[in-house]
C-alpha positions in Angstrom: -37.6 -68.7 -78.4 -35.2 -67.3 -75.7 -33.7 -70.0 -73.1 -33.0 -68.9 -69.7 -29.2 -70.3 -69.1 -28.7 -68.7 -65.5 -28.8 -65.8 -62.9 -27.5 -64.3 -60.0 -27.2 -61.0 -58.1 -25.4 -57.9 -59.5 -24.9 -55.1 -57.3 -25.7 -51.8 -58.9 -25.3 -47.9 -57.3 -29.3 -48.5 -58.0 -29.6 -51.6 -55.1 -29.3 -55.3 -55.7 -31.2 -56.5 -59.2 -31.1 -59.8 -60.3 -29.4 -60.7 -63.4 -31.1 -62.9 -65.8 -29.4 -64.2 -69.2 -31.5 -65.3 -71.8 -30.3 -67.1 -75.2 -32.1 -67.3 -78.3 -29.0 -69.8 -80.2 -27.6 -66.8 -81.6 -27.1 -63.8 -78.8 -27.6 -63.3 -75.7 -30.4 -61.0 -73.2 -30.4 -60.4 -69.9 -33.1 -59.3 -67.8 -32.6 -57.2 -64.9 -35.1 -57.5 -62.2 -35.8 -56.1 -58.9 -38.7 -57.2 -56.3 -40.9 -59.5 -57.5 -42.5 -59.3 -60.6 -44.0 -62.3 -61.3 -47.6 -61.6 -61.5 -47.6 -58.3 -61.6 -49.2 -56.0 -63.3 -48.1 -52.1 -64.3 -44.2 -53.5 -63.7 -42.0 -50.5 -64.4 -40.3 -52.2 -67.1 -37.5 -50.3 -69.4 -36.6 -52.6 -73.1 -33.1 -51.2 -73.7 -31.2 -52.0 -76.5 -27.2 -52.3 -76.7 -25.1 -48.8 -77.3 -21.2 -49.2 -77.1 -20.6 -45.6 -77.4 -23.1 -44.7 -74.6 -22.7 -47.6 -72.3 -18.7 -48.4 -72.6 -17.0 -45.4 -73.7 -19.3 -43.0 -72.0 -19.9 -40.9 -75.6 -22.3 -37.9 -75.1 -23.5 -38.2 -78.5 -26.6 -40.2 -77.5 -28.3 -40.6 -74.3 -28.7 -44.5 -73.8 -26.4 -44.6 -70.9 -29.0 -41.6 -68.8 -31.7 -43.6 -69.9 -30.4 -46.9 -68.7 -29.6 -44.8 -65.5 -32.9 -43.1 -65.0 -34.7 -46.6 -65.6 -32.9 -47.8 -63.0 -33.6 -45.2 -60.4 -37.4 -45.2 -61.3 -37.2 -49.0 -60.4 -35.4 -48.5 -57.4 -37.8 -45.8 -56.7 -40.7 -48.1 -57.1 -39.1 -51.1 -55.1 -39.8 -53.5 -58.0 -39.7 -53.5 -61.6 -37.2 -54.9 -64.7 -34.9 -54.2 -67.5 -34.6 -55.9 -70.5 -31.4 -55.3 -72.4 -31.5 -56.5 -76.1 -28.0 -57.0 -78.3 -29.4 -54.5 -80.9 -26.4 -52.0 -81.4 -27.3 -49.4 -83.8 -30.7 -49.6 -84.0 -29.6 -53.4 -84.9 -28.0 -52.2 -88.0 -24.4 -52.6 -86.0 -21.4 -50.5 -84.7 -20.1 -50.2 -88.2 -23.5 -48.2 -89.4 -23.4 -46.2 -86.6 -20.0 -45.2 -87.5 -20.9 -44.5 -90.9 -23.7 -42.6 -90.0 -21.9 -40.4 -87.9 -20.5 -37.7 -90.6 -23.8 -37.2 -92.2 -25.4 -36.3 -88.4 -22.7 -33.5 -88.3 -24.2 -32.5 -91.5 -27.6 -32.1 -90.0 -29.4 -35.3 -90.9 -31.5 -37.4 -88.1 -29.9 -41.2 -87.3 -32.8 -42.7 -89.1 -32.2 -40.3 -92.0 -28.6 -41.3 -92.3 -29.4 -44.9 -92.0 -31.6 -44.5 -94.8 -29.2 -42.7 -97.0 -26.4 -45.3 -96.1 -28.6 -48.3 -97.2 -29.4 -49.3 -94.0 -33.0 -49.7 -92.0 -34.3 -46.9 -90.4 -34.4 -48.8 -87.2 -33.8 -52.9 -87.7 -34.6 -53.5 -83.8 -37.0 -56.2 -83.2 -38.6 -56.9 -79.6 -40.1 -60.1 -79.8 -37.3 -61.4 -77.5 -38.5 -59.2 -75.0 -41.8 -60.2 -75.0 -40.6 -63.9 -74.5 -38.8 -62.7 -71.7 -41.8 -60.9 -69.7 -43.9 -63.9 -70.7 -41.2 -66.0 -69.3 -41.1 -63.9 -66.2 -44.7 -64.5 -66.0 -45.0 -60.2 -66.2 -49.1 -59.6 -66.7 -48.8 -56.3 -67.3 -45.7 -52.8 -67.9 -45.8 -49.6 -67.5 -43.2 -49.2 -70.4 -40.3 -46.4 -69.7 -39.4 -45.4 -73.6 -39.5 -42.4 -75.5 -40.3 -44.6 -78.8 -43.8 -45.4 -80.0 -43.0 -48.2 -82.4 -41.5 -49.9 -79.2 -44.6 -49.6 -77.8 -46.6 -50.8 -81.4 -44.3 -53.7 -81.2 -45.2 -55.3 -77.8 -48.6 -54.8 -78.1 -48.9 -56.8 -81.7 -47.1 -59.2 -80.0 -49.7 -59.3 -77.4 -48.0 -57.8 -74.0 -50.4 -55.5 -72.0 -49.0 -52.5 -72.4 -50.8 -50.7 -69.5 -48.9 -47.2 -69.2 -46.2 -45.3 -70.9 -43.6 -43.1 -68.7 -41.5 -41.1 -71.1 -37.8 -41.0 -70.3 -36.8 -37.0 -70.5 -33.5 -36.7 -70.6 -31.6 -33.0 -70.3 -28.5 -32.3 -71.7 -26.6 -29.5 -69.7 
């Protein structure tokens, strides 16, 4: 069950959103929202999970930061719309199995093969927070931005009408 502890404005090169944090008594969410949204239906709406590389050190070995970028614009784009950003490094495995899992990508393998081979899940993420949090925000319907069908499987099961699905194509130059 996520808590919502407090908000505010944060100004982005995207336009004002409105930053929510969430607590579930062990990490933190926060929801980014612009416009209204509660009540809405087919809200733009991006789940993004946590990527230090991508989002602090600005690593090109993934494209989570152009994602969290182009969600952004579509938003802004769309006048209204939200971003949910979950503390799920590593496909929730952590920083230290994305670090191990980086020699055997150079070797050719996918990241959920390497997570595999290291002993690790394929993909550990878990997005019932983010259903709490649309619930919360009283959200009736997304249009879900995400390149990632179990995403998609996920918030369905947990019963959030997933009305659309924009992909997020991303091209490296």
């Amino acid at each position: 069950m996520v808590i919502r502890l407090a908000e505010g404005p944060l100004q982005t090169r995207f336009g004002e959103f409105t930053q929510i944090l969430y607590y579930d008594g062990q990490k933190e969410m926060i929801a980014l929202v612009m416009g209204d949204v509660a009540g809405g239906e087919n809200i733009l709406c991006r789940v993004h999970s946590h990527c230090i590389s991508a989002h602090i050190f600005n690593s090109i070995q993934c494209d989570c930061r152009e994602q969290m970028e182009m969600a952004q614009r579509l938003i802004q784009e769309a006048g209204r719309g939200l971003i949910i950003w979950l503390d799920q490094e590593g496909r929730s495995n952590g920083h230290l199995a994305l670090l191990r899992s980086r020699k055997l990508k150079e070797e050719g393998l996918s990241q959920t093969e390497a997570y595999v081979r290291l002993g690790y899940a394929a993909d550990a993420r878990s997005y019932i927070r983010a259903s709490e949090i649309l619930r919360e925000l009283d959200v009736q319907s997304i249009t879900l931005m995400t390149n990632n069908p179990e995403k998609v499987s996920q918030l369905r099961n947990d019963g959030l009408m997933v009305a659309g699905i924009q992909h997020l194509a991303i091209t490296k130059s």
